[in-house]
OpenMM code with the backbone's topology and positions (N, CA, C; nanometers):
from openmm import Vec3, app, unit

residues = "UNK UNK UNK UNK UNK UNK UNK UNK UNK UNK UNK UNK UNK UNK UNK UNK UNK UNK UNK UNK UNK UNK UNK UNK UNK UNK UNK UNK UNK UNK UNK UNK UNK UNK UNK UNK UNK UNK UNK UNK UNK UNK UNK UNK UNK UNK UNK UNK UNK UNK UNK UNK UNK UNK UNK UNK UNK UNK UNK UNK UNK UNK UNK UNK UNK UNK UNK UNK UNK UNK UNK UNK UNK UNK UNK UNK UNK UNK UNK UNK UNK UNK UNK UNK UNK UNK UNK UNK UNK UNK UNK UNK UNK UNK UNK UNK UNK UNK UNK UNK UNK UNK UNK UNK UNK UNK UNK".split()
positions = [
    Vec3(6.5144, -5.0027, 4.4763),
    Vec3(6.5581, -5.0396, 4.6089),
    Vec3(6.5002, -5.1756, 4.6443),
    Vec3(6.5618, -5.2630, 4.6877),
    Vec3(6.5666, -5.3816, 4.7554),
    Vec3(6.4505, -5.3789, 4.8437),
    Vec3(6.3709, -5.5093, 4.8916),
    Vec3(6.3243, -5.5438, 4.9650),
    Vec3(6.4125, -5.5559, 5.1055),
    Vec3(6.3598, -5.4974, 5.2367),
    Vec3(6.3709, -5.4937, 5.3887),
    Vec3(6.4156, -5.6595, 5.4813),
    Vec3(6.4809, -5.7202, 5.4447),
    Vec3(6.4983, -5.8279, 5.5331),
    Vec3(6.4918, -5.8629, 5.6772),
    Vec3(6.4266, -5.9350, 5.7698),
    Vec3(6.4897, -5.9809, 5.9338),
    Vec3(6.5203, -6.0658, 5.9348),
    Vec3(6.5550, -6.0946, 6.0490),
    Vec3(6.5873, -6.2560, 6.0587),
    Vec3(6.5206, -6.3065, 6.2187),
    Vec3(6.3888, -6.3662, 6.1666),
    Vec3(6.3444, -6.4072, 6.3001),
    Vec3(6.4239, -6.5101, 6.4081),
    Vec3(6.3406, -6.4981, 6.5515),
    Vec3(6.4207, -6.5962, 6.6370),
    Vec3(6.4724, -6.7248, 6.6174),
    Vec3(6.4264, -6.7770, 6.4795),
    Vec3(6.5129, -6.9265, 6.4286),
    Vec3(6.5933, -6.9064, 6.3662),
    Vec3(6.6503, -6.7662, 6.3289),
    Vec3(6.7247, -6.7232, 6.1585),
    Vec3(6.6773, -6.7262, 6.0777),
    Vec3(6.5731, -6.7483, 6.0215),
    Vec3(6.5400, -6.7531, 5.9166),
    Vec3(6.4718, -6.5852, 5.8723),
    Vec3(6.5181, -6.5999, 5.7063),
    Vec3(6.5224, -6.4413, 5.6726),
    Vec3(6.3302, -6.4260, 5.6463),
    Vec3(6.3044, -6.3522, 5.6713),
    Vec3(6.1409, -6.2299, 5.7013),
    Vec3(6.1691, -6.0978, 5.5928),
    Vec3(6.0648, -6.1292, 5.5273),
    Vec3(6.0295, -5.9884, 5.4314),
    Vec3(5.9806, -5.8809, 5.4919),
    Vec3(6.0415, -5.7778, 5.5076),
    Vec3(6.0301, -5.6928, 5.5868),
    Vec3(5.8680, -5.5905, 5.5739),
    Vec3(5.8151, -5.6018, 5.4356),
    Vec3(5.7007, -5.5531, 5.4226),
    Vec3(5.5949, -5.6659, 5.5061),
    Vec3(5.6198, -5.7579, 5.4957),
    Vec3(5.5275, -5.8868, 5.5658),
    Vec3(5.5023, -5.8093, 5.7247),
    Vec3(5.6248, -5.7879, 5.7490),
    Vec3(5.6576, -5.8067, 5.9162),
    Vec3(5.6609, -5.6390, 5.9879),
    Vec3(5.5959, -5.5222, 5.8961),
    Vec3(5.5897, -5.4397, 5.9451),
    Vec3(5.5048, -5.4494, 6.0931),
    Vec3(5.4325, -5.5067, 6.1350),
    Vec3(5.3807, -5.5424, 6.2711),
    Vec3(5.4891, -5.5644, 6.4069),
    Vec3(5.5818, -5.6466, 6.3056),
    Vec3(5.7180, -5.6357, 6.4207),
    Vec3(5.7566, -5.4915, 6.4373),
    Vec3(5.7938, -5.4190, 6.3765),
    Vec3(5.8350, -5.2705, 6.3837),
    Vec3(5.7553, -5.2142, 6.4816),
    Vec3(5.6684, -5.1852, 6.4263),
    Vec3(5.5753, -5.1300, 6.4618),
    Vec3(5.5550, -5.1682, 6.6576),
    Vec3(5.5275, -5.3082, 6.6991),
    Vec3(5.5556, -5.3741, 6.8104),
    Vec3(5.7118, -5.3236, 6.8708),
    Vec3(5.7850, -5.2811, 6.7914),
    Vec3(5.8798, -5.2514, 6.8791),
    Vec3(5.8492, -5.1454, 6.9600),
    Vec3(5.8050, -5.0064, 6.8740),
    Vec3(5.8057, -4.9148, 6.8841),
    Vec3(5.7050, -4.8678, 6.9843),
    Vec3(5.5427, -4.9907, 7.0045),
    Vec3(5.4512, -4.9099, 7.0388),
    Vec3(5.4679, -4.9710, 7.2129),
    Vec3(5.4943, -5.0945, 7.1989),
    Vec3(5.4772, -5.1759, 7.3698),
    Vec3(5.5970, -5.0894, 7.4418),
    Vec3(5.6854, -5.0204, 7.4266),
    Vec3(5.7504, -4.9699, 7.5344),
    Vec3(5.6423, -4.8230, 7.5375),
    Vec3(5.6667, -4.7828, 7.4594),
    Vec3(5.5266, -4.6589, 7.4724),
    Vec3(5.4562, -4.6701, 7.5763),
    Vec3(5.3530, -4.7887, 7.5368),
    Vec3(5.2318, -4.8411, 7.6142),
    Vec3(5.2790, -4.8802, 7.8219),
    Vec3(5.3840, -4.9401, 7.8113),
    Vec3(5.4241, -4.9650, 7.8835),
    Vec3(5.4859, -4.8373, 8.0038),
    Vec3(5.5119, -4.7350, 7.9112),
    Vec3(5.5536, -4.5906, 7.9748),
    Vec3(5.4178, -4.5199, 8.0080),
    Vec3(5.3783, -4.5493, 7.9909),
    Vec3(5.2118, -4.4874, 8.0040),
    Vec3(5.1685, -4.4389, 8.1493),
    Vec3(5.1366, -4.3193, 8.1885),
    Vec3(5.0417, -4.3399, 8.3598),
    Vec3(4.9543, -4.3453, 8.3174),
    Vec3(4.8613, -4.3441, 8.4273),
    Vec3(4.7094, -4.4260, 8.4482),
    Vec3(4.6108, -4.3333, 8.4014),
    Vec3(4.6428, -4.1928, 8.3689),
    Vec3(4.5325, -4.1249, 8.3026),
    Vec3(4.5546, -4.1336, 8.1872),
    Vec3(4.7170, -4.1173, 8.1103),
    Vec3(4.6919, -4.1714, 7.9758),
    Vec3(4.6111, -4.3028, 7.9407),
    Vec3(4.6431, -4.3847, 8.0028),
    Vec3(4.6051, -4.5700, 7.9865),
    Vec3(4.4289, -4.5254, 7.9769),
    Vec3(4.3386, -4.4478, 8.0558),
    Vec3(4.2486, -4.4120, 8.1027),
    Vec3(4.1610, -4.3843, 7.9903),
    Vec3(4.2947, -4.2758, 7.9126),
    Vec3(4.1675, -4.1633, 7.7822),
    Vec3(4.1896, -4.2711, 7.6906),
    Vec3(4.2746, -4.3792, 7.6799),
    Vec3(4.2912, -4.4336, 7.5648),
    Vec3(4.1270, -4.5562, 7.5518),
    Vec3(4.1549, -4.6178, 7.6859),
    Vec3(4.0165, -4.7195, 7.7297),
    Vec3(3.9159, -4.6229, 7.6826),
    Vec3(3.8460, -4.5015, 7.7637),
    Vec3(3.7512, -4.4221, 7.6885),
    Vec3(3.7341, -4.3951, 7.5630),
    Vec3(3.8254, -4.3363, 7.5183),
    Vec3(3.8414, -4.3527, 7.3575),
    Vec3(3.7694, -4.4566, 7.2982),
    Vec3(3.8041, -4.5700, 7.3449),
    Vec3(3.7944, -4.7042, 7.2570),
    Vec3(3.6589, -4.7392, 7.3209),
    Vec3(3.5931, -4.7237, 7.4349),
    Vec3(3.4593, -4.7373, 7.4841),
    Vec3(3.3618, -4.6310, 7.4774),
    Vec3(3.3827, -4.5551, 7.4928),
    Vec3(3.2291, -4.4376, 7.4835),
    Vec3(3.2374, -4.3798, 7.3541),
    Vec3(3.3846, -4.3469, 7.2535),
    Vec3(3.3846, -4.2990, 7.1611),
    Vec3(3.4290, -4.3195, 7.0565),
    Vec3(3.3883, -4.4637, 7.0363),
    Vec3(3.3981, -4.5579, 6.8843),
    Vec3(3.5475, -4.5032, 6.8342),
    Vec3(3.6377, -4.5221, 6.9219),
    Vec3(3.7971, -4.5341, 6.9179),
    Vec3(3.8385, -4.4124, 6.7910),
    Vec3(3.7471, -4.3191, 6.8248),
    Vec3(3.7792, -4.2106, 6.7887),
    Vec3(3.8108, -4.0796, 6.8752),
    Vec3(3.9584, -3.9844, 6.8682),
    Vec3(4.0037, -3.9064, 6.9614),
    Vec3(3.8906, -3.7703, 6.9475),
    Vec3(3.8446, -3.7376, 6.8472),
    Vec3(3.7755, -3.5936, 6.7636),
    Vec3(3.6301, -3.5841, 6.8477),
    Vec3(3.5576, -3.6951, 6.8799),
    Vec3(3.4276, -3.6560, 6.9608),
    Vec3(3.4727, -3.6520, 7.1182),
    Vec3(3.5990, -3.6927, 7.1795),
    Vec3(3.6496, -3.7235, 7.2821),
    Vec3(3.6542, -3.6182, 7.2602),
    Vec3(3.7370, -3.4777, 7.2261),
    Vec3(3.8526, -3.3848, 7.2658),
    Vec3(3.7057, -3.2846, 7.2039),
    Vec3(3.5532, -3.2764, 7.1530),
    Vec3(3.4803, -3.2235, 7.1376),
    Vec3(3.3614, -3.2205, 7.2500),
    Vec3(3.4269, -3.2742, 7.3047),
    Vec3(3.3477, -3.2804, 7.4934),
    Vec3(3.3561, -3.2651, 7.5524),
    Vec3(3.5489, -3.2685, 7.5814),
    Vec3(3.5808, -3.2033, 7.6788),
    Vec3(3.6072, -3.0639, 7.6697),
    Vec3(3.6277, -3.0019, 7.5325),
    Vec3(3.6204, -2.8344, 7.4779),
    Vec3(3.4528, -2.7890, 7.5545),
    Vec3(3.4034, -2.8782, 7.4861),
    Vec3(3.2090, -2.8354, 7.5424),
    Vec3(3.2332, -2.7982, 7.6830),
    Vec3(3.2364, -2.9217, 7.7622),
    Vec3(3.2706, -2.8907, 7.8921),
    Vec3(3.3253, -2.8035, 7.9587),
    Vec3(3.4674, -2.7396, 7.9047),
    Vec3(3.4910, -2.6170, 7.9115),
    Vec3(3.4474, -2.4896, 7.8873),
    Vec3(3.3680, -2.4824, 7.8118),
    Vec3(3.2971, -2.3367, 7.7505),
    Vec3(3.1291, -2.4101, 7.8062),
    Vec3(3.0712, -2.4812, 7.8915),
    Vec3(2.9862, -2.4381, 7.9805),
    Vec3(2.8602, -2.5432, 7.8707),
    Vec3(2.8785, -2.6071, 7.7538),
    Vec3(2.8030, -2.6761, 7.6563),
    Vec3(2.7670, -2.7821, 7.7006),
    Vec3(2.6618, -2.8402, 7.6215),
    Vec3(2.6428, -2.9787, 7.6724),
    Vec3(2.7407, -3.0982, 7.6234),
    Vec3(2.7677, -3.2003, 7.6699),
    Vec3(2.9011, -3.2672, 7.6558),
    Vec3(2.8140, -3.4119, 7.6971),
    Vec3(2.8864, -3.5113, 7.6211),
    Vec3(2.8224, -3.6757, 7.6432),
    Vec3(2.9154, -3.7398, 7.7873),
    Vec3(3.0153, -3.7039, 7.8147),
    Vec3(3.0760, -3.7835, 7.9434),
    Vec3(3.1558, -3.6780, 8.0453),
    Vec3(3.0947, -3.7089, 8.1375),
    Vec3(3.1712, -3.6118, 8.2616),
    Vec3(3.3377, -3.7207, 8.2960),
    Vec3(3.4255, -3.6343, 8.2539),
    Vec3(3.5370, -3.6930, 8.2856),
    Vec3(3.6472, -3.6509, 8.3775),
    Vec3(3.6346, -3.5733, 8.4363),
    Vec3(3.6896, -3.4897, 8.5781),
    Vec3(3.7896, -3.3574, 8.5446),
    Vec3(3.7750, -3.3065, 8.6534),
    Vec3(3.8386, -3.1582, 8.6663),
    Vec3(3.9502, -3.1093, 8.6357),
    Vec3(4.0136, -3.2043, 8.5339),
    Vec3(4.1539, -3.2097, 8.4767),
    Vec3(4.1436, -3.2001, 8.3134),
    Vec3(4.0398, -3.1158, 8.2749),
    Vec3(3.9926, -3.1194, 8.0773),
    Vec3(4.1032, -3.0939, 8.0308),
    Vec3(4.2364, -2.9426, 8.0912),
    Vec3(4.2853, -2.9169, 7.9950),
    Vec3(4.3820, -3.0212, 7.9984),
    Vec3(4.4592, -3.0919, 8.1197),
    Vec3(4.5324, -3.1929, 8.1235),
    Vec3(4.4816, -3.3309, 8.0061),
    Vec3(4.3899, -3.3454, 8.0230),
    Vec3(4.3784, -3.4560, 7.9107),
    Vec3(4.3803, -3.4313, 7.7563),
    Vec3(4.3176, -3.2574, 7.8028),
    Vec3(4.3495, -3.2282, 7.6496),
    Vec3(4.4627, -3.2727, 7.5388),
    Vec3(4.5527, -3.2203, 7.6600),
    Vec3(4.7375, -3.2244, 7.6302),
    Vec3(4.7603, -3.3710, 7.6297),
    Vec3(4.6990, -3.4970, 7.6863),
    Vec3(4.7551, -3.5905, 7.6934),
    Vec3(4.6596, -3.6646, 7.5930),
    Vec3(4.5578, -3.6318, 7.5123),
    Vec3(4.4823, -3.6967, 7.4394),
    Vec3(4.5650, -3.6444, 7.3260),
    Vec3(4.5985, -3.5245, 7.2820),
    Vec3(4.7028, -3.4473, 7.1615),
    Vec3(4.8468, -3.5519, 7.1529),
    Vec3(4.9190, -3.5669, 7.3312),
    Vec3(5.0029, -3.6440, 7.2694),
    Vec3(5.0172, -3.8568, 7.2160),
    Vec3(4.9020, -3.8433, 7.2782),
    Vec3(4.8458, -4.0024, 7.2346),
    Vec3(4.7803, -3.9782, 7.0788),
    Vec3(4.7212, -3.9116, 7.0516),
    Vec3(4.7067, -3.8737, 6.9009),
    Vec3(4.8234, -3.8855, 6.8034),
    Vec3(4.9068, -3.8120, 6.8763),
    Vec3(5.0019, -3.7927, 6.7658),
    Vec3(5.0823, -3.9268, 6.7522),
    Vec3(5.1271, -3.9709, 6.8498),
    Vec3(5.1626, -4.1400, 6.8708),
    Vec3(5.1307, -4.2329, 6.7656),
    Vec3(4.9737, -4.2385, 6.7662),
    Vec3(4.9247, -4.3167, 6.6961),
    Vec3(4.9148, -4.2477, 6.5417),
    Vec3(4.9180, -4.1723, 6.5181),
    Vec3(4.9168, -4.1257, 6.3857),
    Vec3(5.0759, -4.1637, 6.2899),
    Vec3(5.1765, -4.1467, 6.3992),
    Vec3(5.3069, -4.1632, 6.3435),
    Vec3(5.3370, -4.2257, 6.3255),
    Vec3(5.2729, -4.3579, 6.4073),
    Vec3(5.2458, -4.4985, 6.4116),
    Vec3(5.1945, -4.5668, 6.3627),
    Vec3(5.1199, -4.5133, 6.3077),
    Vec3(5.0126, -4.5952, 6.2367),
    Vec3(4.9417, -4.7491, 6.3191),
    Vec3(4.8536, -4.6646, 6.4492),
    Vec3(4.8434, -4.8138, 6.5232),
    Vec3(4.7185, -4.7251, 6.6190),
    Vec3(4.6270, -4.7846, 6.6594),
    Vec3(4.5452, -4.7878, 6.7830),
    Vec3(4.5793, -4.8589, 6.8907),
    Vec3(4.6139, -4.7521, 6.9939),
    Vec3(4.6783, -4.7767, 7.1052),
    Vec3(4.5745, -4.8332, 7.1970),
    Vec3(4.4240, -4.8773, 7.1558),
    Vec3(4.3445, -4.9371, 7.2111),
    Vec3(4.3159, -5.0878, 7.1923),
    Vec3(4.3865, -5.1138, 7.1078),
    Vec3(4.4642, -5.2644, 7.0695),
    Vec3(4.5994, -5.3077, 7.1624),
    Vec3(4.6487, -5.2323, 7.2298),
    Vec3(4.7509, -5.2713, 7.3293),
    Vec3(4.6984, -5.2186, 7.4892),
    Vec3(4.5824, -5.1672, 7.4976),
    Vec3(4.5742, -5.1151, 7.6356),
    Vec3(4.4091, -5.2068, 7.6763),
    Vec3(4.3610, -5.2803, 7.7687),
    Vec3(4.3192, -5.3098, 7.7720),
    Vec3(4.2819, -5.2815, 7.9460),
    Vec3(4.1072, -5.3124, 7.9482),
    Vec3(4.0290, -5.3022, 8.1091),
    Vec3(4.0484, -5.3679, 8.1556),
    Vec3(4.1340, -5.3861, 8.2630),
    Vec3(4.1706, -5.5086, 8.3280),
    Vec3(4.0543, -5.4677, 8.4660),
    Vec3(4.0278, -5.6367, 8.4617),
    Vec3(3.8702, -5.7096, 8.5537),
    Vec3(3.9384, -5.6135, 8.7077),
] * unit.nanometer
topology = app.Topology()
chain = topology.addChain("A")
for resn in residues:
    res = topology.addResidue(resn, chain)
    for name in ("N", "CA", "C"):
        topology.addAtom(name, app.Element.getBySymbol(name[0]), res)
């Protein structure tokens, strides 16, 4: 099978293995952009208290629930983030992308 061609904004033809970043950019900025403010929220945390890993995140807020000790109090909504940290997980896995590279703390 053939190599993947584009044709960037001048025409000119793009190797499509080069330019998987474009794809990928298609797919993730409307995502990001669909986002509410508690998703946007666990993703910043993620990427700040828990070395942009989801597994010690979603092991704190389980703690928290069953009464354990836990590293960040993150409010009265555990199982809700649960569900919204599962579907930002899966995002990025399908994706192959850290959604903490497009979401940023704004001052």
């Amino acid at each position: 099978m053939g190599a993947i061609w584009f044709f960037d904004k001048a025409g000119m033809a793009q190797d499509g293995e080069k330019n998987k970043g474009m794809i990928a950019n298609s797919v993730v900025d409307p995502f990001v952009r669909g986002l509410d403010e508690p998703h946007r929220m666990l993703v910043i945390l993620k990427a700040q208290l828990y070395g942009g890993q989801w597994g010690p995140m979603l092991e704190d807020l389980r703690n928290r629930l069953e009464g354990k000790p836990y590293i960040f109090k993150l409010a009265n909504r555990i199982k809700d983030d649960i569900e919204r940290i599962r579907y930002l997980q899966i995002f990025e896995e399908e994706n192959k992308v850290d959604l903490a590279d497009y979401i940023k703390l704004e001052p």
